[in-house]
Residue, then its C-alpha position, 0 to 999 in steps of 0.5 A: x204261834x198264838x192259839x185263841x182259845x176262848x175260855x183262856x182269854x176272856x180277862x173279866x166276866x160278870x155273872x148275868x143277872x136273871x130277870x123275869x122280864x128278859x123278852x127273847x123279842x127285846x130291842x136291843x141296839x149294838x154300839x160301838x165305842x173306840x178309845x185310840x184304837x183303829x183295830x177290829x173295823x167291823x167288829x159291832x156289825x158282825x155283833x149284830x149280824x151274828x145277834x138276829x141270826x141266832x136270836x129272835x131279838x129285835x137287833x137295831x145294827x150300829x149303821x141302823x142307830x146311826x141313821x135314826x139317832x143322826x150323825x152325832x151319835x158317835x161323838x155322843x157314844x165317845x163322850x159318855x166313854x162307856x158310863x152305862x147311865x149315859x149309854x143307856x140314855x142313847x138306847x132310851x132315845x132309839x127305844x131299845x130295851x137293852x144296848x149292846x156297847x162293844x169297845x175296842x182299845x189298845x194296850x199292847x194287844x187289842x182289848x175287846x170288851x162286850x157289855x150288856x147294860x139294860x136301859x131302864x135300870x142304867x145298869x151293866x147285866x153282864x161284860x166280858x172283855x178279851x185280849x186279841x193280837x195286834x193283827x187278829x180278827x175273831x172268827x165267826x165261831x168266835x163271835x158266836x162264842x161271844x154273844x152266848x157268854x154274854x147274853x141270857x140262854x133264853x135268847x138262843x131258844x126260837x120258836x116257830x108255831x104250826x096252825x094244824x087244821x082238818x075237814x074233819x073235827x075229832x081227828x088225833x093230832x100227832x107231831x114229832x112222835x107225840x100226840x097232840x090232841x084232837x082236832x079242832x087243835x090250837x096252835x102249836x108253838x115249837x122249837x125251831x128250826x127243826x123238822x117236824x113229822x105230821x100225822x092227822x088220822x080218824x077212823x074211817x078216813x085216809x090218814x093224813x102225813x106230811x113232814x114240815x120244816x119250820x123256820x124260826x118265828x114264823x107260822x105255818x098252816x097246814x090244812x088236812x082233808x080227810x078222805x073216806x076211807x074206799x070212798x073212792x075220791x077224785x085226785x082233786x078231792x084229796x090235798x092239803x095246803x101249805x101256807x108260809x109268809x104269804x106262799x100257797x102250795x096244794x098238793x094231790x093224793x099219792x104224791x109228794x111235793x114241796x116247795x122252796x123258798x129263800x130267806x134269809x139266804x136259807x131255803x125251807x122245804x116242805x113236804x107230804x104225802x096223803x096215804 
């Protein structure tokens, strides 16, 4: 029986090579190049599924390239044969900073072969090639395995940023254990996904708690309206607002609430509570 075992088959890895300007929010364009093989139908498209799921690069799909570059694109792609002059001249002219050039051939078992090649330079940043079955099919896992071989790790680190706003200047900040400062506050740009406990407290005021989720590469503006402490607020005078890719939610003293949402097939929560 054939185990897969990644690091055993990989038959050629370049070393990447830094660069200061590898921008996680790169074009980047995934193509597919074919030399007498039908095996591995597919292959490039879960390349670029995989790509805008665990990165925030701005991932142009081999059916995307076809639409803009037109239905010559594959005949072009076959005939610069994986020359990386060549192919960096269709990524120039679908704009992309970087393409993604997957090859598929037979020799015996299934080569696969992954090839990043920057396209103002003409030059191979990295390869990785792999033997598969004649009837084998990477996984997922694989895939995954794949793509973090061959691009930079800066790729896979997301961020999402929290826009914390209070009613009263002055207050301490505190997210995920750390205190962040005062209020008026700027920004904060995070890692994400993850989830993030916030605190906005003053003297004299009822302190503000909530727990947040944060997607990747969106921002989320949560608006805390400090109460006098023994003031004796009404329920309405005591909320704070969510806002998320256009979604508003208040929310009323004492109480938790949340609200759910899909994207990207993936539902986000938030949370809090004003005690």
């Amino acid at each position: 029986m054939r185990a897969f075992a990644v690091a055993a088959l990989v038959l050629a890895v370049s070393a990447q090579i830094a660069r200061a300007d590898d921008n996680p929010k790169r074009k980047v364009v995934v193509l597919e190049y074919r030399s007498g093989s039908a095996a591995l139908i597919g292959i490039s498209s879960r390349f670029a599924s995989t790509m805008g799921k665990l990165t925030s690069l701005d991932v142009v799909s081999p059916e995307q390239a076809k639409t803009l570059y037109g239905e010559q694109l594959v005949q072009t792609v076959v005939r610069c044969a994986g020359e990386p002059e060549c192919v960096s001249k269709v990524g120039a002219k679908l704009g992309a900073a970087e393409v993604v050039l997957i090859g598929v051939s037979e020799l015996g078992d299934v080569i696969l072969t992954m090839q990043r090649i920057d396209v103002r330079s003409h030059k191979v940043t990295s390869r990785i090639a792999d033997s598969l079955g004649s009837d084998a099919q990477p996984s997922d896992d694989q895939v995954e395995l794949y793509l973090k071989r061959l691009l930079p790790p800066g790729d896979f680190v997301r961020f999402g940023v929290i826009d914390i706003r209070s009613s009263e200047d002055g207050a301490v900040v505190t997210v995920g254990n750390t205190r962040r400062g005062t209020t008026p506050l700027p920004p904060l740009k995070l890692e994400a996904p993850a989830t993030y406990a916030v605190k906005v407290e003053k003297r004299g005021f009822v302190p503000f708690t909530t727990t947040v989720q944060l997607p990747p590469d969106v921002e989320l503006k949560v608006d805390a309206n400090l109460s006098v402490r023994g003031g004796g607020s009404h329920w309405y005078q005591k909320w704070y607002v969510l806002t998320a890719a256009g979604l508003l939610v208040a929310g009323a003293a004492g109480g938790t609430i949340y609200f759910a949402t899909q994207r990207d097939d993936s539902s986000l929560k938030f949370g809090g509570v004003i005690q």
